[in-house]
mmCIF file of the N, C-alpha and C atoms, coordinates in Angstrom:
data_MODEL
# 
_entry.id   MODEL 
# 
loop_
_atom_site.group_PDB 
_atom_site.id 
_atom_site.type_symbol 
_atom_site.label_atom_id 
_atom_site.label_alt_id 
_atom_site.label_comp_id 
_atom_site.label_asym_id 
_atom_site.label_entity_id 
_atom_site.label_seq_id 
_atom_site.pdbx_PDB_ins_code 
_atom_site.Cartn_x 
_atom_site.Cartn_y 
_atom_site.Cartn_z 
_atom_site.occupancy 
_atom_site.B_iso_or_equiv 
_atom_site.pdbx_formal_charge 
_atom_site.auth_seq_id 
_atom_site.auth_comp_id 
_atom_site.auth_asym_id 
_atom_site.auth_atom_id 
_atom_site.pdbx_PDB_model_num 
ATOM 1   N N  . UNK A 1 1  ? 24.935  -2.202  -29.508 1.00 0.00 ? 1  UNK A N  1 
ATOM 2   C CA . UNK A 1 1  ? 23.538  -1.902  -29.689 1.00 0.00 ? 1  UNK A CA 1 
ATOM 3   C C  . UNK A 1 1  ? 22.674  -2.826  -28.832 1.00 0.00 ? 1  UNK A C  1 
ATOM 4   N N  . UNK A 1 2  ? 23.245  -3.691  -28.340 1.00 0.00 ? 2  UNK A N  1 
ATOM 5   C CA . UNK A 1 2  ? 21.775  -5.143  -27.977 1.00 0.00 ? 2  UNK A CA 1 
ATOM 6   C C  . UNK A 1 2  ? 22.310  -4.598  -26.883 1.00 0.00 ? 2  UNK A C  1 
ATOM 7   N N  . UNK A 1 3  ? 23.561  -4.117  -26.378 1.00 0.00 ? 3  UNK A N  1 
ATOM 8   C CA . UNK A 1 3  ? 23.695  -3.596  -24.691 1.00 0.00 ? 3  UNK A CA 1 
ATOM 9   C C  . UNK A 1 3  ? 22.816  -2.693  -24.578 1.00 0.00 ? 3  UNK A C  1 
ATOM 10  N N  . UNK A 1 4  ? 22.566  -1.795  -25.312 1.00 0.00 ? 4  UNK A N  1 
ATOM 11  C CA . UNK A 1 4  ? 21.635  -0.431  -25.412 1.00 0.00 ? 4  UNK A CA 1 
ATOM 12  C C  . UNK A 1 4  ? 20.315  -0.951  -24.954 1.00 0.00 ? 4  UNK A C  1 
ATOM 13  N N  . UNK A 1 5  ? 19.771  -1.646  -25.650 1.00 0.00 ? 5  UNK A N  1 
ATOM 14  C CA . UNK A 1 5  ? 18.548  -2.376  -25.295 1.00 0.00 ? 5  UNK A CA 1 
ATOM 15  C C  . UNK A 1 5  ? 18.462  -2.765  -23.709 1.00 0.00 ? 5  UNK A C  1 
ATOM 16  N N  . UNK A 1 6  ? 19.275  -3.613  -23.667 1.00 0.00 ? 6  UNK A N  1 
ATOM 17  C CA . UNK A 1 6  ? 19.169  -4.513  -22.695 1.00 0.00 ? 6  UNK A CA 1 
ATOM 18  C C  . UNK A 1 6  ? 19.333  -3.731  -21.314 1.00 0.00 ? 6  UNK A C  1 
ATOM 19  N N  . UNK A 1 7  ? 20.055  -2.238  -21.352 1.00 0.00 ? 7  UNK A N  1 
ATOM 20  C CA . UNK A 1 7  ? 20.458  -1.192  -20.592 1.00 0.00 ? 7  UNK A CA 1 
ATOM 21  C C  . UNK A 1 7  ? 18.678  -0.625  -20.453 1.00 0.00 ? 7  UNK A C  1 
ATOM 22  N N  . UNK A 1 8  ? 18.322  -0.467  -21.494 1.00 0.00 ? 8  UNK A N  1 
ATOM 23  C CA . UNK A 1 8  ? 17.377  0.254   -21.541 1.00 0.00 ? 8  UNK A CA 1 
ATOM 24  C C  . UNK A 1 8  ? 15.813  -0.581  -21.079 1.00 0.00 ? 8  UNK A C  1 
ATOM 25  N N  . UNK A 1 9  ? 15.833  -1.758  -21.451 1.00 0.00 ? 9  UNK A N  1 
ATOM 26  C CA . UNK A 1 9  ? 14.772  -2.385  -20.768 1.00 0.00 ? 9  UNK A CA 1 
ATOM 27  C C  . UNK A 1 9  ? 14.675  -2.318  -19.041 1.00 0.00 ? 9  UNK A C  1 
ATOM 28  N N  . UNK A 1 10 ? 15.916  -2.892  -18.607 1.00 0.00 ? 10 UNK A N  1 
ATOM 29  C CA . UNK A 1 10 ? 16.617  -2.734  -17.206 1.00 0.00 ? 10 UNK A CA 1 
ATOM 30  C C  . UNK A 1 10 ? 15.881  -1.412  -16.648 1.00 0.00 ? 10 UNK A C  1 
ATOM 31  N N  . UNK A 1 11 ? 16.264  -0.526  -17.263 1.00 0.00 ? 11 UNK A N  1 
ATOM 32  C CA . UNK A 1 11 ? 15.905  0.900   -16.771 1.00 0.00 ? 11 UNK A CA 1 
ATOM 33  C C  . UNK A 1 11 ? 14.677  1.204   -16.332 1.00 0.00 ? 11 UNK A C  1 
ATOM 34  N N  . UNK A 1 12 ? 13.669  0.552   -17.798 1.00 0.00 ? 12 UNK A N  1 
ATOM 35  C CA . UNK A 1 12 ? 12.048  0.928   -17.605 1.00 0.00 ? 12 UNK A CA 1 
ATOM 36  C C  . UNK A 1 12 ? 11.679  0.034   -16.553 1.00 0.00 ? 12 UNK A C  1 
ATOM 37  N N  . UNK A 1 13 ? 12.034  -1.115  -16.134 1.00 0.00 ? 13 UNK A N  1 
ATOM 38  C CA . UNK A 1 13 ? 11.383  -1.964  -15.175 1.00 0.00 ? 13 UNK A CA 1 
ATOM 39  C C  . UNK A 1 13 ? 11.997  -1.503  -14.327 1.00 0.00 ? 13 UNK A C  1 
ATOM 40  N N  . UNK A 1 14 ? 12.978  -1.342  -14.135 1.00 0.00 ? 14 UNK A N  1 
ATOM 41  C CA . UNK A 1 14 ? 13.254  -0.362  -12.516 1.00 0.00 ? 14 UNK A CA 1 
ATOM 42  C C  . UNK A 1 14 ? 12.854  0.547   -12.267 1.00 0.00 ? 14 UNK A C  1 
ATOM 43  N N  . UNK A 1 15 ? 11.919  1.305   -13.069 1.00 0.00 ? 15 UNK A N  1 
ATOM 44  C CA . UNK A 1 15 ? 11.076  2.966   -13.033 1.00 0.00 ? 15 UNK A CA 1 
ATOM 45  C C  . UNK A 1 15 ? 10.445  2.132   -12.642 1.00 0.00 ? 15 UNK A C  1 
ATOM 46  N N  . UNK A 1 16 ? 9.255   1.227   -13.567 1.00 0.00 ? 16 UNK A N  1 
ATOM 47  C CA . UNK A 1 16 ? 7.759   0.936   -13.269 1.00 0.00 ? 16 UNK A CA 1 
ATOM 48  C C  . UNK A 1 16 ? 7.932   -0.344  -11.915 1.00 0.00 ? 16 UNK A C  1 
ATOM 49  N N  . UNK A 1 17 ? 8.451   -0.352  -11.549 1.00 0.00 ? 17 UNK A N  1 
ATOM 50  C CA . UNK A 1 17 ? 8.656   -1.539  -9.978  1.00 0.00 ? 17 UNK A CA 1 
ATOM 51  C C  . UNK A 1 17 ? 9.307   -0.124  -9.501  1.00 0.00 ? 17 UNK A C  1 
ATOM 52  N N  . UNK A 1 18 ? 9.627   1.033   -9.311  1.00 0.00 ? 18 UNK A N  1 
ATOM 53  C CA . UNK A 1 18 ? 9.436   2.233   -7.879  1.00 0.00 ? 18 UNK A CA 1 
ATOM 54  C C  . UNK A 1 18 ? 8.256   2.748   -7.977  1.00 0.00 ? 18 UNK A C  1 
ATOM 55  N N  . UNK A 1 19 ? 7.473   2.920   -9.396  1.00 0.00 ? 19 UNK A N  1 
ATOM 56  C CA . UNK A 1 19 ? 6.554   3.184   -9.522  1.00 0.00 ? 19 UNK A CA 1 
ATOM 57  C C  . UNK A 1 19 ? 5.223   2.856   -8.981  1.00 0.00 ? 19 UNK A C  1 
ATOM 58  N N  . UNK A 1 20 ? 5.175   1.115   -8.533  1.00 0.00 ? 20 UNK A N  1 
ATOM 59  C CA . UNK A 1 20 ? 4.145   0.245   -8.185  1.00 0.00 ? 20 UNK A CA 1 
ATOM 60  C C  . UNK A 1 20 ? 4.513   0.454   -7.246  1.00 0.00 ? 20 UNK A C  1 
ATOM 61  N N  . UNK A 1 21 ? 5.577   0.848   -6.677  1.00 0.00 ? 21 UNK A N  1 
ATOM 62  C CA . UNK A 1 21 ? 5.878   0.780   -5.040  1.00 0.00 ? 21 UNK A CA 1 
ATOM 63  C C  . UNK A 1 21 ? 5.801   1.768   -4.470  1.00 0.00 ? 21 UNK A C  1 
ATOM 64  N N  . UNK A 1 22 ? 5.765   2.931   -5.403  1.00 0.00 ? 22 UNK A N  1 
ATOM 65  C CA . UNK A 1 22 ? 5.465   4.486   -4.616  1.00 0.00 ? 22 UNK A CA 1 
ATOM 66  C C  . UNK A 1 22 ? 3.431   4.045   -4.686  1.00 0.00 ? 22 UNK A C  1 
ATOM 67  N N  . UNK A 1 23 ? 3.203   3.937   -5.631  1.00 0.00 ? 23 UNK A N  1 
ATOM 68  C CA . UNK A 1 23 ? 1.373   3.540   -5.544  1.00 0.00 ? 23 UNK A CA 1 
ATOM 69  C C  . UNK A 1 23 ? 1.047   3.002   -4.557  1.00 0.00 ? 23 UNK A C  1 
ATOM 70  N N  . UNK A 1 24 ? 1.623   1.669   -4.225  1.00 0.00 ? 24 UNK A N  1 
ATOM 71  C CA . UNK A 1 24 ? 0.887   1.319   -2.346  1.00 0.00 ? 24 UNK A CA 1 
ATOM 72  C C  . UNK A 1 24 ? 1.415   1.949   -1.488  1.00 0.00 ? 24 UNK A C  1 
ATOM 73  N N  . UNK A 1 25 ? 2.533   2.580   -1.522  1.00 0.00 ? 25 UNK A N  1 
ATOM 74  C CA . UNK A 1 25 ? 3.212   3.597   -0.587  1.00 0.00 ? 25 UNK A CA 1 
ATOM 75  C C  . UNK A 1 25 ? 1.834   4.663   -0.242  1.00 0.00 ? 25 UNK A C  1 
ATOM 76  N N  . UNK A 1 26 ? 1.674   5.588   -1.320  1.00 0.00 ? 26 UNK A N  1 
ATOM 77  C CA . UNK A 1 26 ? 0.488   5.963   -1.543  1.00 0.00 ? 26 UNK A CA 1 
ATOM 78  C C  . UNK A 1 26 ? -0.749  5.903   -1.069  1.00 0.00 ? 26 UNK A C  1 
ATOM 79  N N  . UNK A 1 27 ? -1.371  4.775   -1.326  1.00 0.00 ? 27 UNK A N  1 
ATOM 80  C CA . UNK A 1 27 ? -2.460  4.191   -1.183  1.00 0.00 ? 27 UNK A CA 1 
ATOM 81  C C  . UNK A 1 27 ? -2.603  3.906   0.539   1.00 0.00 ? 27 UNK A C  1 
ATOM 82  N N  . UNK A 1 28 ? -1.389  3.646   1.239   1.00 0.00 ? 28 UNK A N  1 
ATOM 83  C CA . UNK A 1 28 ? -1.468  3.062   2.270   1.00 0.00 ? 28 UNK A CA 1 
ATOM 84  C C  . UNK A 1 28 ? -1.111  4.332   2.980   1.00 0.00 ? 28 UNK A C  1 
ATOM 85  N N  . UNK A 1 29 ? -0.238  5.629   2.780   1.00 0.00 ? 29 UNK A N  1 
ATOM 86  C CA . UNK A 1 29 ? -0.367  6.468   3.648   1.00 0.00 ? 29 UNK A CA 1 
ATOM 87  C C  . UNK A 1 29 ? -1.578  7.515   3.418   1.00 0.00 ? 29 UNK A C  1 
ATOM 88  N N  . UNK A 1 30 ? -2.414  7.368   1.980   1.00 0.00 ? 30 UNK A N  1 
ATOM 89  C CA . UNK A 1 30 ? -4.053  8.028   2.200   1.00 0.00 ? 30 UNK A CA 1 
ATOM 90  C C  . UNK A 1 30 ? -4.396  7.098   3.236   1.00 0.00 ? 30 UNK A C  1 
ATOM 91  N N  . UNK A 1 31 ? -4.957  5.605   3.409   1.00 0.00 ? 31 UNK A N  1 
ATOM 92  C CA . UNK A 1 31 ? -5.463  5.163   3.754   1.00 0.00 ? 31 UNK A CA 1 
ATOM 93  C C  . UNK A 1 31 ? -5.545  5.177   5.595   1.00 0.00 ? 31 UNK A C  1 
ATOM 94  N N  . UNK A 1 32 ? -4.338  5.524   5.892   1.00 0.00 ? 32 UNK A N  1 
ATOM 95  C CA . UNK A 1 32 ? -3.644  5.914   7.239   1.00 0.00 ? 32 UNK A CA 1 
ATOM 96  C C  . UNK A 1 32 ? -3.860  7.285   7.927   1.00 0.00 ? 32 UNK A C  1 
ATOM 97  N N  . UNK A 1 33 ? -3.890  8.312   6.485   1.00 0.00 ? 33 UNK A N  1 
ATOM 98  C CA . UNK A 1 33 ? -4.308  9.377   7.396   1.00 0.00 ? 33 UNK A CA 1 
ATOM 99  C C  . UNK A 1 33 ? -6.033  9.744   7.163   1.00 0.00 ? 33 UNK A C  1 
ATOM 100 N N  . UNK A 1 34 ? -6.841  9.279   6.658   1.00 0.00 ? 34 UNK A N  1 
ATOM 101 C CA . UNK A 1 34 ? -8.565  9.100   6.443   1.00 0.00 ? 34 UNK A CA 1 
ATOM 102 C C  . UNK A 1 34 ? -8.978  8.290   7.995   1.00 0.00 ? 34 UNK A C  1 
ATOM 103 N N  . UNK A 1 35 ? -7.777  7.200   8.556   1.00 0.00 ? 35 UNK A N  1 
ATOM 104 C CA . UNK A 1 35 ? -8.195  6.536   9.881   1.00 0.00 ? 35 UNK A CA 1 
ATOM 105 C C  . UNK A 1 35 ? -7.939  7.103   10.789  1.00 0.00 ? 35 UNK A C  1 
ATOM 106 N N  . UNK A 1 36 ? -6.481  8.138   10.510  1.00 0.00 ? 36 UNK A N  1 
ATOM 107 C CA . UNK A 1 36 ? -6.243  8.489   11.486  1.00 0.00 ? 36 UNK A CA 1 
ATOM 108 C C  . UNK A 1 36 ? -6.740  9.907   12.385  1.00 0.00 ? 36 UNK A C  1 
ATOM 109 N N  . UNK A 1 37 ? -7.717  10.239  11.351  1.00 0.00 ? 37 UNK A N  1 
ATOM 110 C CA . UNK A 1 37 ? -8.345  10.983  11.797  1.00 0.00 ? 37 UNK A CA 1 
ATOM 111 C C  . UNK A 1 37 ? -9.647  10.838  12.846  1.00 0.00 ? 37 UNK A C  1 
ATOM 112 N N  . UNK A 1 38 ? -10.077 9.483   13.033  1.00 0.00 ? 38 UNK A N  1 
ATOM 113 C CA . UNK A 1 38 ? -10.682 9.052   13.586  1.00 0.00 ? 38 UNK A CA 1 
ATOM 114 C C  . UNK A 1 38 ? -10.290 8.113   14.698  1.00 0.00 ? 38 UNK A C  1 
ATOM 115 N N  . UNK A 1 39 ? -9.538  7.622   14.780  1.00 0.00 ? 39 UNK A N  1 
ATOM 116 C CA . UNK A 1 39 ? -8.834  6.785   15.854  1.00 0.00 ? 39 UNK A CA 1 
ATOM 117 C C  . UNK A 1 39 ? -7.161  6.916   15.786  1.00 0.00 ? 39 UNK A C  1 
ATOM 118 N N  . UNK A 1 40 ? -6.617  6.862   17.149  1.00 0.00 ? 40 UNK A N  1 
ATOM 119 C CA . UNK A 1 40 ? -5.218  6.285   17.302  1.00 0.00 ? 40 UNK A CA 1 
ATOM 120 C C  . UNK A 1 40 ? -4.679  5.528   16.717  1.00 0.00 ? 40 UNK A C  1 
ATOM 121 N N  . UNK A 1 41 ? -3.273  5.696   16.450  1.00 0.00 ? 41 UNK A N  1 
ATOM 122 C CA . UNK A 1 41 ? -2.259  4.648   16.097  1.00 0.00 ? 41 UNK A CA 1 
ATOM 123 C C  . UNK A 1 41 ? -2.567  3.533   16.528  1.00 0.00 ? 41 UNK A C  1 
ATOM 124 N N  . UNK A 1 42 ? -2.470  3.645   17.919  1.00 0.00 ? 42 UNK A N  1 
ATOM 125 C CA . UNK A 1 42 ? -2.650  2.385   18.678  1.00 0.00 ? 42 UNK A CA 1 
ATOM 126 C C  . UNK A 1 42 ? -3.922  0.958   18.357  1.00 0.00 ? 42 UNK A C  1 
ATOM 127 N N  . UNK A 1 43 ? -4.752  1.741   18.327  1.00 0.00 ? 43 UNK A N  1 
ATOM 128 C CA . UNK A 1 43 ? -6.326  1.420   17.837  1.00 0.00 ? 43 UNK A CA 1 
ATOM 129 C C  . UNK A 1 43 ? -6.113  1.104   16.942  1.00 0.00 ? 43 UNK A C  1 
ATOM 130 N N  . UNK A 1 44 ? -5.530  1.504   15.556  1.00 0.00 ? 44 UNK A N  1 
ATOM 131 C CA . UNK A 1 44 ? -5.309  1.041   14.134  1.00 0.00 ? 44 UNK A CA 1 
ATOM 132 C C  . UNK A 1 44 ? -4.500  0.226   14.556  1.00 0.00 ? 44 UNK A C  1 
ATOM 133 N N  . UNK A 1 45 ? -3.215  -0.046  15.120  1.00 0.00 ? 45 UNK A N  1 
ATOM 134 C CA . UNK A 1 45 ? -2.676  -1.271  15.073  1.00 0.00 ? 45 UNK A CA 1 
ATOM 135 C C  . UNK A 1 45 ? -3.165  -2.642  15.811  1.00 0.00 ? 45 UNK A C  1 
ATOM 136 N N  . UNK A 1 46 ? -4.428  -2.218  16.730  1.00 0.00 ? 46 UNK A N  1 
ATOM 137 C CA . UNK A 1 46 ? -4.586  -2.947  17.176  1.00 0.00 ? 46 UNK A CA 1 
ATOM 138 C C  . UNK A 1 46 ? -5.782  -4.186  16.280  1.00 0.00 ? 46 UNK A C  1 
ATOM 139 N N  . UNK A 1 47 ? -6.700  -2.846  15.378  1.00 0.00 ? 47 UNK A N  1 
ATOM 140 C CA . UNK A 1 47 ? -7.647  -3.365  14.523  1.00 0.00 ? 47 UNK A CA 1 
ATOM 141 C C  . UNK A 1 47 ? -6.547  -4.487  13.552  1.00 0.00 ? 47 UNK A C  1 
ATOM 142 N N  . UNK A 1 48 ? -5.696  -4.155  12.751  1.00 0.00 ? 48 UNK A N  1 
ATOM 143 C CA . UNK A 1 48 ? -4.335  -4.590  11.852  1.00 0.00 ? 48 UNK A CA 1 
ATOM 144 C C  . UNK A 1 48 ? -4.408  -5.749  12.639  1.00 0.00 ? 48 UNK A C  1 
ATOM 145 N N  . UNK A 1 49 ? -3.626  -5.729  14.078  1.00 0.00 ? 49 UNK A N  1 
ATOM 146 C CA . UNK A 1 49 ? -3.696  -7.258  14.740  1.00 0.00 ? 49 UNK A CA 1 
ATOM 147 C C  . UNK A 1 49 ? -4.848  -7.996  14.490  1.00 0.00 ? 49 UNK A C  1 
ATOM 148 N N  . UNK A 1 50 ? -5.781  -7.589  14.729  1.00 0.00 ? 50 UNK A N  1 
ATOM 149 C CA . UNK A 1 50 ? -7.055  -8.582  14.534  1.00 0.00 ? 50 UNK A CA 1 
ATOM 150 C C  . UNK A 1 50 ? -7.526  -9.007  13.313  1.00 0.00 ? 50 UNK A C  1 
ATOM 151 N N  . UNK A 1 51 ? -7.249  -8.111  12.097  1.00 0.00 ? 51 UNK A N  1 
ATOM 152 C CA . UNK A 1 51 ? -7.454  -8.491  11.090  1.00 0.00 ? 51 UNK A CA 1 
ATOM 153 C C  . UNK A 1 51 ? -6.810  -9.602  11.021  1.00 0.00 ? 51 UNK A C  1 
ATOM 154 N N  . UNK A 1 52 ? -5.440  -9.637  11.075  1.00 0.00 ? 52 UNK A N  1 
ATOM 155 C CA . UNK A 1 52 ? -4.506  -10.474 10.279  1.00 0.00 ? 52 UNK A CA 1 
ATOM 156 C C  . UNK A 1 52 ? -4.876  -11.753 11.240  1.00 0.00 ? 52 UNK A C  1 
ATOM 157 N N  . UNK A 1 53 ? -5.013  -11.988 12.254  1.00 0.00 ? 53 UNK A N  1 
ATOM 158 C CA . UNK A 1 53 ? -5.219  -12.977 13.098  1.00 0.00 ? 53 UNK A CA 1 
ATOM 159 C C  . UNK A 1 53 ? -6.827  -13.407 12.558  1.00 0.00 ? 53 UNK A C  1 
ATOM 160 N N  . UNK A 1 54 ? -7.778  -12.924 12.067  1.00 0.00 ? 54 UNK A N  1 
ATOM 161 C CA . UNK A 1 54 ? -9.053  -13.632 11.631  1.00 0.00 ? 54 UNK A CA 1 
ATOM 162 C C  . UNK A 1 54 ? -8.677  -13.930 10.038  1.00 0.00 ? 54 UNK A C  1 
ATOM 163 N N  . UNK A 1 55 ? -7.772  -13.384 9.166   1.00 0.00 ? 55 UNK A N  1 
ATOM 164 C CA . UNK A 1 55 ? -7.482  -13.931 8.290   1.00 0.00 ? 55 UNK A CA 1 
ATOM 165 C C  . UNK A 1 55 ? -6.392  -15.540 8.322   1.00 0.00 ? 55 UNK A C  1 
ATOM 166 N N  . UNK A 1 56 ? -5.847  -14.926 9.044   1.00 0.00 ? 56 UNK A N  1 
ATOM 167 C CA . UNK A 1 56 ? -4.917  -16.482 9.294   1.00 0.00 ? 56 UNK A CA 1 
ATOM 168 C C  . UNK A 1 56 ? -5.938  -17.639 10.398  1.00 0.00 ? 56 UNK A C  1 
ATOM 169 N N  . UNK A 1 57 ? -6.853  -17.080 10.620  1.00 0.00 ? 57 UNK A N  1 
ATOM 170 C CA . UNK A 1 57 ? -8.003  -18.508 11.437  1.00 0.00 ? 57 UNK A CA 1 
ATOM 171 C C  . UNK A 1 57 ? -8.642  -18.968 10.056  1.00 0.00 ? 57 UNK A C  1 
ATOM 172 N N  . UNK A 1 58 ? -9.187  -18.228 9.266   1.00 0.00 ? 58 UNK A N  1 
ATOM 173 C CA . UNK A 1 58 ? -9.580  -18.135 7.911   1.00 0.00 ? 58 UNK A CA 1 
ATOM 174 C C  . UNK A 1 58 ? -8.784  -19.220 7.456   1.00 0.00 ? 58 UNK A C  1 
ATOM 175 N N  . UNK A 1 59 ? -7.425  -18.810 6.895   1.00 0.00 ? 59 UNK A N  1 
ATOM 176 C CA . UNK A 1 59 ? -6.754  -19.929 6.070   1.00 0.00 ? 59 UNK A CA 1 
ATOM 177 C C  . UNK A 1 59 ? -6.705  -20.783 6.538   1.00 0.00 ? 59 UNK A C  1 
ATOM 178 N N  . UNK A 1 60 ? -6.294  -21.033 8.036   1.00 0.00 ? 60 UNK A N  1 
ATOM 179 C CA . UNK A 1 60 ? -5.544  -22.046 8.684   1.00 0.00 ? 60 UNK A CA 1 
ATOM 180 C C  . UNK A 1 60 ? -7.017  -23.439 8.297   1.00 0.00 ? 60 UNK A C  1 
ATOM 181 N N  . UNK A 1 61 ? -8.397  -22.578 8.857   1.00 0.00 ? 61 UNK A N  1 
ATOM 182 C CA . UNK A 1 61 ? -9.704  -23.536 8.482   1.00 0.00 ? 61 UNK A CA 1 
ATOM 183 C C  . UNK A 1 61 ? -9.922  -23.938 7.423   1.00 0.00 ? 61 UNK A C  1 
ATOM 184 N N  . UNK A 1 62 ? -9.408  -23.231 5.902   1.00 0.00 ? 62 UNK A N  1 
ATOM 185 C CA . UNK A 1 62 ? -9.534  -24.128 4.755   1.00 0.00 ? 62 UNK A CA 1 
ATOM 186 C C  . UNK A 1 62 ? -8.761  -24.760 4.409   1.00 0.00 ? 62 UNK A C  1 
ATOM 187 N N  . UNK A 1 63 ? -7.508  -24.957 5.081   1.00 0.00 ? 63 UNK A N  1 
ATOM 188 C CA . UNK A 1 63 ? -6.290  -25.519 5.415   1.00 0.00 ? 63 UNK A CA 1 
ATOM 189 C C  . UNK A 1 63 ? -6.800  -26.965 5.745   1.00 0.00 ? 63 UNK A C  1 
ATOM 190 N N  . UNK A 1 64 ? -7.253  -27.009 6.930   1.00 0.00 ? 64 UNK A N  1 
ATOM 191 C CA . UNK A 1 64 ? -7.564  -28.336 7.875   1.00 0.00 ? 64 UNK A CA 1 
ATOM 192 C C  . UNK A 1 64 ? -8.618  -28.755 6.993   1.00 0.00 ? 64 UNK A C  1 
ATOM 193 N N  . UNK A 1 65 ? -9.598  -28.388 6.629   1.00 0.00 ? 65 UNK A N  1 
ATOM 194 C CA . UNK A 1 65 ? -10.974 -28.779 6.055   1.00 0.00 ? 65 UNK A CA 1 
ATOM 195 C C  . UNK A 1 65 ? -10.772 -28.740 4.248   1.00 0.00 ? 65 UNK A C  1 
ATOM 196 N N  . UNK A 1 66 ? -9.808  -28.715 4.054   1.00 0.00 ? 66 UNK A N  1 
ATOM 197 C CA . UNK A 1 66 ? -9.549  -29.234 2.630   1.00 0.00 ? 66 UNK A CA 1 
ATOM 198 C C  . UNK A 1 66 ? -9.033  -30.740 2.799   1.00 0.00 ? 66 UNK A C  1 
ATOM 199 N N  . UNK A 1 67 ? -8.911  -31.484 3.865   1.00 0.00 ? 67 UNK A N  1 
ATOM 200 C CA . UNK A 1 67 ? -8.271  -32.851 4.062   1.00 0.00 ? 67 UNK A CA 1 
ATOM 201 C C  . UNK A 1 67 ? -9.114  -33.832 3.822   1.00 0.00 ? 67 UNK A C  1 
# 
């Protein structure tokens, strides 16, 4: 019986973790085709590069200036 359980908890968290992972799956291929209707792949990856590069100048500055 406590295997039953323990089978069965296992189970629901492996639904709800594909579950959270089909949701940004989701979220990120709406979000992909709403851009991509307006600009290129290319262009979106290039915006993506820049984001992530002004977020990491971002950290890196409260990084240094927290000293």
């Amino acid at each position: 019986m406590t295997l039953n359980i323990f089978e069965t908890i296992t189970n629901e968290l492996v639904e709800f973790i594909t579950d959270i992972k089909d949701l940004f799956i989701d979220m990120a291929s709406g979000i992909h085709k709403f851009l991509n209707r307006f600009m290129s792949d290319d262009i979106l990856i290039l915006f993506g590069i820049a984001i992530c590069a002004f977020l990491a100048i971002i950290f890196f500055r409260y990084v240094i200036n927290k000293r």
